[in-house]
N, C-alpha and C positions, 0 to 999 in steps of 0.2 A: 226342715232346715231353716228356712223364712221365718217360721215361727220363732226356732229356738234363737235367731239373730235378732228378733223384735223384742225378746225378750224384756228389755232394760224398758222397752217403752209400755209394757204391761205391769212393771211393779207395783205401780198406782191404783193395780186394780184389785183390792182385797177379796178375797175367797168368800162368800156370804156364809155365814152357821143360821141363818134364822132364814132363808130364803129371800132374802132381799136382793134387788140388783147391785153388782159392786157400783161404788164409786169411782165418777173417771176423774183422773186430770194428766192427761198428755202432753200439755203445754209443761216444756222445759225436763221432761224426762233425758235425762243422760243416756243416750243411742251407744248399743256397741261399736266399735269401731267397721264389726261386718255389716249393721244395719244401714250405718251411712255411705257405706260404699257401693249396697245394693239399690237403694234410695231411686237412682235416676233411672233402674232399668223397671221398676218398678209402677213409675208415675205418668202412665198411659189410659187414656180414656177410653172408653167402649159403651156401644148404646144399649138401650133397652129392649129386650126383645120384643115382636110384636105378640101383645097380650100378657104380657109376665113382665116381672119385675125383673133386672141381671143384677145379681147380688155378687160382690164380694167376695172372693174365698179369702180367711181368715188372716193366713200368712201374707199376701199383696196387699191386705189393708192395713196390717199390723206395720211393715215394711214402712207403708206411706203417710203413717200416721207418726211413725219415729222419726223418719225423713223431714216431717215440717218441724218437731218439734227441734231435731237437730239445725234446723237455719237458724232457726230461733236462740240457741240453745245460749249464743253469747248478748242476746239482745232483752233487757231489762221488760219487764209487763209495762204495759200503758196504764194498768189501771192500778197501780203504788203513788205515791206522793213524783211529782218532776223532775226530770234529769236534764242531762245536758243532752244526749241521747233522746230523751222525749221529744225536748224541745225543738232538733232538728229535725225530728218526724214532724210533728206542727210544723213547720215552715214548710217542708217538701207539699204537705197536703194541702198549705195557702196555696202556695204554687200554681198547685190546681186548677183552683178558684181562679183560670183565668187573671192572673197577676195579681192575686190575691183579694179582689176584692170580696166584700162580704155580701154572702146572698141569701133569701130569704127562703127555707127550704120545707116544701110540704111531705111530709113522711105519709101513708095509708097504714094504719096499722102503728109498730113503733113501739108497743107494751111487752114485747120477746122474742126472745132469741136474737136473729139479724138487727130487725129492728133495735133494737136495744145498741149492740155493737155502734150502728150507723149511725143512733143520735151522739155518743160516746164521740165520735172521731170526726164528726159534725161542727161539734162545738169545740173539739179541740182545738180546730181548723177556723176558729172565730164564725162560725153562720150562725143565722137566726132561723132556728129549728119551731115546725110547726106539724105536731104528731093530730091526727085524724082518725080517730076510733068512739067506739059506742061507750068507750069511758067505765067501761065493768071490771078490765082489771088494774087493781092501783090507782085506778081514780080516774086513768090513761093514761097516766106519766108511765113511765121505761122505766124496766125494773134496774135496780143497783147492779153492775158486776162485780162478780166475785172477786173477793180483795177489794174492794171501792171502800173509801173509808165513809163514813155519813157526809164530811165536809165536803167532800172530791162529790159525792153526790148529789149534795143540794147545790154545788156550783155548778155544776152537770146542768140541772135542772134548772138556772137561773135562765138560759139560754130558749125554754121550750115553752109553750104553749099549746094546751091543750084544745082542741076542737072537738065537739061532740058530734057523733053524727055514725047513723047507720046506713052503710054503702049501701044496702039493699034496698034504701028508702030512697029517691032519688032526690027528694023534695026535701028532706036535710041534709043531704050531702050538700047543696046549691046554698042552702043558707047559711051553713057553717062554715063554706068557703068565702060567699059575700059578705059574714060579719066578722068575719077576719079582717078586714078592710085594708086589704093591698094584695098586688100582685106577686103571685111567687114566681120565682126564679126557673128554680129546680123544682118535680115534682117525681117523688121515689115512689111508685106502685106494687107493694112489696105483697101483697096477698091475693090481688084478683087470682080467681078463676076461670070466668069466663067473659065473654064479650058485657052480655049483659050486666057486668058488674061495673067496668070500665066503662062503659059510654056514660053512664050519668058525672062519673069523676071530670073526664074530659069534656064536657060541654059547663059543669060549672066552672073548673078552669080558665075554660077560653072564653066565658063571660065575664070573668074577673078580669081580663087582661090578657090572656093567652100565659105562656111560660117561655123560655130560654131556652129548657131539655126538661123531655120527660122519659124516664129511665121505669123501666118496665122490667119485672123478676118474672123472668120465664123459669123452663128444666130442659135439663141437656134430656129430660125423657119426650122433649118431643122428635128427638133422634128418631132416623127409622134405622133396621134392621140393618147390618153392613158388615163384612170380614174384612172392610179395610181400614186400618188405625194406624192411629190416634183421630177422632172426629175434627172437624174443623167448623167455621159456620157456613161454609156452601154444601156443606150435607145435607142432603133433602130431609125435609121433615118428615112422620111418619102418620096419617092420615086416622089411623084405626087406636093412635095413643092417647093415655087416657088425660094427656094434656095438650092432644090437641089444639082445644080453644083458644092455648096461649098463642098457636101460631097464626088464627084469627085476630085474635086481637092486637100483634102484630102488623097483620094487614090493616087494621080498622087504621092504627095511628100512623103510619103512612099517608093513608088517604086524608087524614084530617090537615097535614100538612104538617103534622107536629116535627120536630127536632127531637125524634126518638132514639132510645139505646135498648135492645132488650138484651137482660144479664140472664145467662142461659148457666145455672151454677151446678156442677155434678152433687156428690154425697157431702154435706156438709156437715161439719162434727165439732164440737167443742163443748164450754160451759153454755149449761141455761136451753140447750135442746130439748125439745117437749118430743122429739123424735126419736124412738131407741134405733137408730141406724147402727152407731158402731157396737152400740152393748152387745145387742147381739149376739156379734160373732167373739167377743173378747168376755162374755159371760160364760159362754163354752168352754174358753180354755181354759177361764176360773175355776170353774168344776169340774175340768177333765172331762167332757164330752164330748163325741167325735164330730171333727169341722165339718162344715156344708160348704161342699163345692160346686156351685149349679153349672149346669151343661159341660160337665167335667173336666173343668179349670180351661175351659176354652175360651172364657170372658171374664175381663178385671174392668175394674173401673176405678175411676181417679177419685181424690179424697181431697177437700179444700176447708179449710179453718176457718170458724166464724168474723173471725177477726181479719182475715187477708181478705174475706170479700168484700168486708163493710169496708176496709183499706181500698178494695177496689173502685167500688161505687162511688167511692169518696172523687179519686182520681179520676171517674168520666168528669165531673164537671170540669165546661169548660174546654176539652178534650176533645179536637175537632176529629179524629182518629177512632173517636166511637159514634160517632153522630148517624144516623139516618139506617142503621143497619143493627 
């Protein structure tokens, strides 16, 4: 029945004849009237089990993925030419910016997916964006979003500076942040893994000057095991997950003193995912093959848009309300 109500929001996904994965696009699918109404009982979190992944069953994600698109459904793409509507989203995410002033923002990473979104709604918000990767893909500039015209592109891109430098190295990391030649603001940690990836970011940093806020992309999988939901962040962590480390390093940026945020984000889905999380489950129903339900629909978990979390990250700066936690 889930299914058959999500329906409106699977159109978009064409049946393959040659074996190919369908094509997604969710954003602005027209939800049935029962999708949107089922929408809120839907939209609950739940952790990962310890040692296994908690996937999804078809219909709850189908549900929450029509669900976002239906908020959406009156509200115009950011990435078409400006609206009047755009333009008050810009202003709400100056806002932000601690009264809007403009701040100079070091991104880790920045060439897909999230990244991409983040520098997107960065600059739309006036910052001076500053992306830090080993420059292999695109040159390291962020790739175009879909719909982006070349112009809305290369204005995108007036705003960004590229830093070359492999995190792994710690001895370029330090210098690609020293030949930047100023202090950053904000600095978005969007790929570590482990400690040892972070301490060499953080000590060139704090030689540059220190930062404002340092915003760290954790996973709601460092969740430990629990029957009681929706998760919150005083839920203990889970010690034996295999992202652990994030909750380590965690600890590390506390102890440095930093003005941290760590963004703990569930199954993230949209355009430009190098991750087949939703395909999936909506590949299967493209070819009529029977759904996977793990642990026999005893665990759902929440679904979030690429775009509402780089909106969110946007909105920590500044934001005393997410600061040190």
């Amino acid at each position: 029945g889930a299914v058959k109500a999500a329906w409106h929001g699977l159109d978009a996904f064409a049946a393959p004849s040659s074996g190919q994965a369908p094509a997604a696009s969710l954003r602005g699918a027209a939800p049935s009237a029962a999708a949107e109404s089922a929408v809120g009982a839907a939209q609950l979190a739940a952790p990962h089990g310890s040692g296994a992944v908690v996937a999804l069953a078809a219909g709850s994600m189908a549900l929450a993925a029509v669900g976002s698109a239906a908020k959406r459904g009156a509200r115009k793409s950011t990435l078409g030419p400006a609206s009047g509507a755009q333009t008050a989203r810009g202003s709400r995410l100056c806002l932000a910016a601690r009264g809007g002033a403009v701040k100079k923002v070091l991104i880790m990473g920045g060439t897909r997916f999230i990244g991409c979104y983040l520098v997107k709604q960065l600059r739309d918000a006036g910052h001076e964006v500053f992306v830090l990767n080993r420059g292999k893909t695109n040159g390291g500039k962020p790739e175009a979003l879909p719909g982006m015209s070349d112009t809305d592109y290369q204005k995108m891109l007036e705003g960004v500076t590229v830093l070359v430098a492999d995190r792994k190295d710690p001895a370029s990391v330090n210098a690609a942040i020293a030949g930047a030649g100023c202090r950053f603001d904000v600095v978005y940690d969007n790929n570590a893994r482990k400690l040892e990836e972070v301490e060499p970011l953080v000590e060139a940093v704090m030689a540059a000057g220190g930062c404002e806020q340092f915003i760290f992309m954790s996973s709601a999988g460092v969740y430990g095991p629990t029957g009681v939901l929706p998760l919150t962040e005083v839920n203990p962590g889970d010690p034996n997950s295999r992202h652990q480390e994030k909750l380590t390093c965690e600890v590390y940026l506390d102890s440095k003193g930093l003005n941290w945020t760590s963004v703990r984000p569930v199954y993230i889905y949209g355009p430009l995912n190098y991750n087949p999380v939703e395909r999936f489950f909506f590949d299967r129903v493209a070819r009529g093959r029977p759904i996977c339900i793990p642990y026999g629909g005893t665990f759902i978990t929440q679904l979030g848009h690429c775009e509402d979390l780089a909106n969110f990250m946007v909105m920590c700066i500044g934001n005393p309300k997410v600061f040190k936690q």
